[in-house]
C-alpha positions, 0 to 999 in steps of 0.5 A, a space after each residue: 500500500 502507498 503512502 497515499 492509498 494509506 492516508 486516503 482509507 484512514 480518510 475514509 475509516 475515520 470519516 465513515 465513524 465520525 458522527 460530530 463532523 459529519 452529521 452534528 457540523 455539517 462537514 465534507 471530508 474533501 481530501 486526505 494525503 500523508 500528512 494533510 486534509 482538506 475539509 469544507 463547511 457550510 456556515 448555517 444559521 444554527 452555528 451564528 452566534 449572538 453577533 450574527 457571525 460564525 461562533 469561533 467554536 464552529 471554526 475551531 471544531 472545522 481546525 480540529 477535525 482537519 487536523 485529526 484527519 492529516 495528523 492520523 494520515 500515517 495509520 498511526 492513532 494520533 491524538 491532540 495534545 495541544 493547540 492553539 487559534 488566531 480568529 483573523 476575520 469574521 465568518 457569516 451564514 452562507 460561507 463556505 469555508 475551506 480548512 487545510 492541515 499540512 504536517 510542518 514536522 513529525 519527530 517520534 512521536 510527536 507532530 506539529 500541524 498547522 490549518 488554514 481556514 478561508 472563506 469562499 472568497 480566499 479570505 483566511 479566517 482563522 490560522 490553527 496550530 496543533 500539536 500531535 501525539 501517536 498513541 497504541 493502534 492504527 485506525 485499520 488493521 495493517 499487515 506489517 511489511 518486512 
């Protein structure tokens, strides 16, 4: 299996269970490489907050979830183990909004990933950084290569 077959069934593996994303956030799963993910959503009424713009929580959780997906791309379960967000400018229904994750370093253990949110129009929106951490278990079994 390839690198990019790997990343694109653990895309796959996870997103299939991934109730949050998928059905609670609205959220498409739109590429998923070795060491990067793109994910896409819709801003709808119900993630508005009482200014009328996107509730950060919702373009966190969109970071979140993009990272997830590139920081697992090597079918090794990874985890957050810390991150951090900067809100550079308002999100409003009827944005789309598009987050890409690329992996900057993976030492050991331990990666640093950081995702960009941006509007339809290009726009950034909100710049994230994670922090990875491998754990026991791979998200599919895997026959080990030798």
């Amino acid at each position: 299996m390839t690198p990019e077959q790997r990343a694109s069934k653990v895309g796959e593996t996870m997103f299939a269970a991934d109730t949050a994303s998928k059905h609670t956030m609205g959220m498409e799963l739109v590429a998923v490489a070795p060491g990067r993910a793109v994910m896409r959503m819709a801003v709808q009424p119900l993630h508005l907050n009482g200014h009328q713009i996107c509730h950060g929580g919702f373009i966190f959780t969109l970071a979140d979830s993009t990272f997830a997906f590139a920081c697992n791309s090597h079918n090794k379960n990874t985890v957050a183990a810390g991150c951090s967000i900067e809100f550079l400018r308002p999100a409003h229904a009827g944005d789309v909004l598009t987050c890409e994750g690329l992996e900057q370093t993976l030492q050991g253990r331990h990666g640093i990933y950081d995702m960009q949110v941006r509007n339809q129009k290009g726009e950034v929106v909100a710049m994230f950084r994670g922090k990875s951490a491998q754990i026991a278990g791979t998200v599919f079994p895997e026959q080990e290569q030798t």
